[in-house]
N, C-alpha and C positions, 0 to 999 in steps of 0.2 A: 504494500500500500504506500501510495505516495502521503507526505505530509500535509494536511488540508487545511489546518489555522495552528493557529497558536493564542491562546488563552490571553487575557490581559494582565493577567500576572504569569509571566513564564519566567522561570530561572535557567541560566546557562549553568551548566555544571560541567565542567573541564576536569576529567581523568588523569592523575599522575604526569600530569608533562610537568616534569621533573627531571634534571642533568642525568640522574643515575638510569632511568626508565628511558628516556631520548639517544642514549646512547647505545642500547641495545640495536642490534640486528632486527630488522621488521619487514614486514611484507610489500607493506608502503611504507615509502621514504620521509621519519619521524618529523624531517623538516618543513615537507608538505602537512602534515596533521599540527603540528605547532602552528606556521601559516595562516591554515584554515580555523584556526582552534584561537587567534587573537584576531582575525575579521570576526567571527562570530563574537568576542568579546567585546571588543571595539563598538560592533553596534546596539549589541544590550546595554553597554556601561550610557552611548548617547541617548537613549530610551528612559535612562534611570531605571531600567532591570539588573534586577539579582546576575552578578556573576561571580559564583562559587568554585575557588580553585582546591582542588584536593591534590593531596600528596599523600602518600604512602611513606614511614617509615615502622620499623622491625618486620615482623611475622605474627601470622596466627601461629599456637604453641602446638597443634594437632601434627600428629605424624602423617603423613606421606611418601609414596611413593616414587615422586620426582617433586623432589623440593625447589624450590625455585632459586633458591641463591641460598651461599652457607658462608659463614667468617661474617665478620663483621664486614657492612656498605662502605666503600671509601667516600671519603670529604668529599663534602656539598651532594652524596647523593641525594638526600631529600627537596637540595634548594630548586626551587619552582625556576622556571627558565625564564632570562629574560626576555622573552621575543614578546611573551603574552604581554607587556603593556601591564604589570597589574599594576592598580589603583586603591586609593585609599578604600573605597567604599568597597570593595572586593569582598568575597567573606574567603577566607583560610582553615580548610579541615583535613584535620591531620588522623588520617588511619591508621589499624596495625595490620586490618584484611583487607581482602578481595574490593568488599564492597565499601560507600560514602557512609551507611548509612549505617552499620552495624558498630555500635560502642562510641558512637560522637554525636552532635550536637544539630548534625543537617537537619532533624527533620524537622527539631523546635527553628532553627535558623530560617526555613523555609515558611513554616507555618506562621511564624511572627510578621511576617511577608507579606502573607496572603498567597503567597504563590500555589498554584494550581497545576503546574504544569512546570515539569524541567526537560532541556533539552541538550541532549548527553552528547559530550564528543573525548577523544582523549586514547592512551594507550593503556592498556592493553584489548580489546576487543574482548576476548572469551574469558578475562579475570578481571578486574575492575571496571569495567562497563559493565558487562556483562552482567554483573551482582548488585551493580548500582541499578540497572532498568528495573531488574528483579523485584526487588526490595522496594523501588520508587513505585512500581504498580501496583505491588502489594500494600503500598500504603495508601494508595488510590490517588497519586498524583497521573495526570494524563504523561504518557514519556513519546519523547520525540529523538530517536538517533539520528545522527549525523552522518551519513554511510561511508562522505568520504573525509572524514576530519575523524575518524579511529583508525588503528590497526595491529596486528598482535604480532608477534615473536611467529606465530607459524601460521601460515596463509591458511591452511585447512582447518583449523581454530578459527579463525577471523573469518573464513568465506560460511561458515553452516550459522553462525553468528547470525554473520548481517542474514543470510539468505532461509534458514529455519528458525531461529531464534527471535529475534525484535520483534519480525512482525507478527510473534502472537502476544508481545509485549508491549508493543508500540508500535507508531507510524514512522515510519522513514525516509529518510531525503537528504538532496545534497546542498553542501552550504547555501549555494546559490540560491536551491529554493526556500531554505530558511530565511536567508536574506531578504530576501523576496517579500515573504510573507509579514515579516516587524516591518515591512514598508520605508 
């Protein structure tokens, strides 16, 4: 499904574009999804819309059988990238899992808002997005992915994502059309 509005309170929420996450190897090229991922901020911040930058540091403590990283992150991998422009009014949620919304502060951040609606971009597709749309539906905000402003470490993670996953989650589309649609 394409993306068909957007709510009068929508919140942008930006996925880990973060030094340490941006430098990883990805399907699509991270510098395109940062990019795409501060136009999309750029035009909420001029709207006076919520944009919501999350970062990822530690781990959930549950065992696994491909762990994602081990040793301690080196320096600045947490620090958020400069490309995105962030701004004072920004909001900053720092996680230790997959998803925004599990053990931090998004949903009260959003709901003091009024916000009704967020619209996801960011890295990783099949692990922090992924758990964000989840969770954001589950709490009955409308979700809108950004098809081309994410992308994961392994394109067959990222392609069943966008293409099985969201759209029984949310609408989807590409900046352009979101763009489009904040007018």
């Amino acid at each position: 499904m394409t993306v068909t509005t957007l709510d009068d309170t929508t919140a942008l929420v930006l996925i880990d574009l973060q030094k340490g996450i941006v430098a990883l190897p990805t399907a699509h090229p991270s510098e395109e999804i940062v990019e795409r991922g501060a136009r999309l901020a750029a035009a909420f911040r001029e709207r006076g819309l919520p944009v919501v930058l999350v970062r990822v540091v530690g781990a959930a403590p549950g065992r696994s059988e491909a762990p994602l990283r081990g040793g301690e992150p080196p320096a600045g991998f947490a620090d958020l990238v400069p490309g995105l422009g962030r701004a004072e009014s920004d909001i900053v949620v720092t996680k230790h899992t997959w998803g925004a919304f599990h053990a931090t502060d998004l949903d009260l951040q959003l709901r003091r808002r009024g916000v009704t609606q967020i619209v996801l971009a960011g890295i990783a597709t099949g692990a922090g997005v992924e758990s964000t749309a989840r969770a954001a539906h589950e709490h009955g905000y409308h979700v809108t992915v950004v098809t081309d402003a994410v992308t994961d470490t392994d394109p067959e993670v990222h392609r069943v994502a966008v293409e099985k996953v969201f759209p029984r989650l949310a609408e989807t589309g590409t900046t352009d059309e979101v763009l489009k649609l904040l007018g």
